[in-house]
C-alpha positions in Angstrom: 0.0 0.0 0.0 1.0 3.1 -1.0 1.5 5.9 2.0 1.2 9.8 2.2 2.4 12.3 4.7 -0.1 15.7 5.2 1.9 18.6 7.2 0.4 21.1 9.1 2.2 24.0 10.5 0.1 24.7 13.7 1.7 28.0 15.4 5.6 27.6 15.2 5.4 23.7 15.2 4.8 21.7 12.6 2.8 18.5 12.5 3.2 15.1 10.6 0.6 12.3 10.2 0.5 9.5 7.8 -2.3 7.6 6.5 -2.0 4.8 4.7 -4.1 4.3 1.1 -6.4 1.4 1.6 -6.5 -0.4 -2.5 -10.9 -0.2 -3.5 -12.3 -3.4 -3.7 -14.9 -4.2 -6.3 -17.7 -5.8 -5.1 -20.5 -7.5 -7.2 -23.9 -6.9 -4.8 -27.0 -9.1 -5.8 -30.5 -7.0 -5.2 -32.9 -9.9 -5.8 -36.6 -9.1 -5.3 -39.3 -12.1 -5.5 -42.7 -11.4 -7.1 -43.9 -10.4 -3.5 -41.8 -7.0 -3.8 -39.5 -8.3 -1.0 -35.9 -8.2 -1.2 -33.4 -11.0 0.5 -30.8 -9.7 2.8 -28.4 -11.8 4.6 -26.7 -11.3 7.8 -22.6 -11.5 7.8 -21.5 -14.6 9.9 -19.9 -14.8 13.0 -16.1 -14.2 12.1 -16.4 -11.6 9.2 -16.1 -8.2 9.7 -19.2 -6.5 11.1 -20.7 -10.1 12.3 -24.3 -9.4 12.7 -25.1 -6.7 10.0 -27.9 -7.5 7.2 -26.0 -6.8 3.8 -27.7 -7.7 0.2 -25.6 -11.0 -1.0 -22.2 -10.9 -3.2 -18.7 -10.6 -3.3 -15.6 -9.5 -4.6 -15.2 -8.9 -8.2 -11.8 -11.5 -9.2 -9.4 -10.3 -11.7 -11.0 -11.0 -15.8 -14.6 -11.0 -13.9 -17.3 -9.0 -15.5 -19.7 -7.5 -12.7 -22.7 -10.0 -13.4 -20.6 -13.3 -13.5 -19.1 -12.3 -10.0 -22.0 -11.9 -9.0 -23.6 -15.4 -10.4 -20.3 -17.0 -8.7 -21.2 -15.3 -5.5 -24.7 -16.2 -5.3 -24.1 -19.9 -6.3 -21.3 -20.4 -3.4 -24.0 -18.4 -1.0 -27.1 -18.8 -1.9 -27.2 -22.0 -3.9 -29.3 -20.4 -7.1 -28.3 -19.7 -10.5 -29.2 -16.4 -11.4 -30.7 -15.1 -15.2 -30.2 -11.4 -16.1 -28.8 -8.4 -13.8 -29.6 -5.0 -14.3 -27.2 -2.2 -13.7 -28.7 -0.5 -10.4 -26.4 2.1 -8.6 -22.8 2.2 -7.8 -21.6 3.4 -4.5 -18.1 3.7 -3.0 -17.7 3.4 0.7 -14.7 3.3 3.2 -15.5 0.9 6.1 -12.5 1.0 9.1 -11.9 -2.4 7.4 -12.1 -2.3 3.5 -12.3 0.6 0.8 -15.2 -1.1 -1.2 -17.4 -0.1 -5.0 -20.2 -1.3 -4.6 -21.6 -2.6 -7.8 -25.7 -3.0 -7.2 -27.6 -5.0 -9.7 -31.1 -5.6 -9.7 -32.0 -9.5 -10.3 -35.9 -11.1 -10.6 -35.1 -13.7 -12.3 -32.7 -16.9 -10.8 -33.2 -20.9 -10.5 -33.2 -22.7 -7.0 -34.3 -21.5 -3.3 -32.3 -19.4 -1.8 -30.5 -20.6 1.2 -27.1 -19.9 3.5 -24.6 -21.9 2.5 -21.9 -20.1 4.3 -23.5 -20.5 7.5 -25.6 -17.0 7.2 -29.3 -16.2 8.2 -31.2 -15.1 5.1 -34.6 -12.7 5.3 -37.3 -11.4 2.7 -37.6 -8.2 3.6 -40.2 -5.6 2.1 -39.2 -2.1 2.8 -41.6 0.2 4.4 -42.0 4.0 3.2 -42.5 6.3 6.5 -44.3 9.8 6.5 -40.7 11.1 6.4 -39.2 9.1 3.6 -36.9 7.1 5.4 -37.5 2.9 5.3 -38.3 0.7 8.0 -37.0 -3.1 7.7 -38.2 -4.0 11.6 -37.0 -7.6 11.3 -33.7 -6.5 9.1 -31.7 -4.7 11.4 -28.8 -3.5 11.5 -28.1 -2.8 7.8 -24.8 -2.4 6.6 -23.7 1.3 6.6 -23.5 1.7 2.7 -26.7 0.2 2.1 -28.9 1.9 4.0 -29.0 5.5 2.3 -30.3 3.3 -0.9 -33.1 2.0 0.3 -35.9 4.7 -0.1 -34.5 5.0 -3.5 -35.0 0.9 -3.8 -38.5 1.2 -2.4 -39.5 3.2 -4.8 -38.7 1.2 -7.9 
C-alpha cells in the first residue's frame, strides 16, 4: 500500500501524520426481489467483519470477472441459485475501518433454486416500508450495513 504524509504547521510547530491508502475493492452486490416485492438480505456470519449486520448478497469482483458473473459465482457459493439477467442498479463507494469497497448494485428477478445460506448465514425477505418522512423501515432486518442503507428509499420506490 501506498502511503502519504499531510503537514500542518500549527503556530511555530509543525505536525506530521500518515495515512495509509487502503486499494478499493470491487464488489458485485445481488438485489434480488421475489414477485412479493420483497428483497433477501443476509446477515454476515460470526467471524467476518461487522458479524451481525444484514447486507444484500455478493462478493468481490476477481481479476478478468465482469460485474454479473461475479456476482452469479457469488450467489451460487452463497445462496445456492443460478441467477438469469442483472440490471445495472447504482454504484456506491464506501470506506469501512476495514475495506475501501465499490459497490456494484444489480437488480435480479429472475434466478433458479431456493435461496438458502450456504456459508453459515441467516437469510430474510424483507419488504421495505416507506414512512411519512421518507426514510425505510426493515423491523425484522436490522442493522443494515452502513453503505446500504442510504439506498433503500430510493429501492423502495422502484
Amino acid at each position: 500500500p501506498m502511503g502519504w504524509a499531510t503537514l500542518t504547521q500549527a503556530g511555530s510547530s509543525m505536525t506530521t501524520s500518515t495515512t495509509t491508502q487502503v486499494k478499493r475493492i470491487d464488489v458485485a452486490v445481488g438485489v434480488l426481489r421475489n414477485a412479493q416485492g420483497e428483497y433477501l438480505f443476509a446477515q454476515r456470519p460470526e467471524g467476518k467483519p461487522m458479524a451481525g449486520y444484514w447486507e444484500f448478497p455478493g462478493g468481490k469482483v476477481e481479476a478478468g470477472e465482469s460485474i454479473h458473473d461475479a456476482l452469479a459465482r457469488e450467489l451460487h457459493e452463497e445462496l445456492g441459485i443460478d441467477i438469469g439477467d442483472s440490471t445495472h442498479w447504482l454504484e456506491v463507494e464506501h470506506v469501512y475501518p476495514h475495506a475501501h469497497v465499490l459497490l456494484h448494485f444489480r437488480i435480479i428477478t429472475n434466478w433458479q433454486g431456493e435461496p438458502h445460506g450456504r456459508e453459515n448465514q441467516d437469510l430474510h425477505w424483507q419488504r421495505l416500508l416507506i414512512n411519512a418522512d421518507g426514510s425505510v423501515n426493515t423491523p425484522s432486518t436490522e442493522p443494515i450495513l452502513p453503505a446500504t442503507v442510504p439506498l433503500l428509499p430510493r429501492l423502495a420506490q422502484l
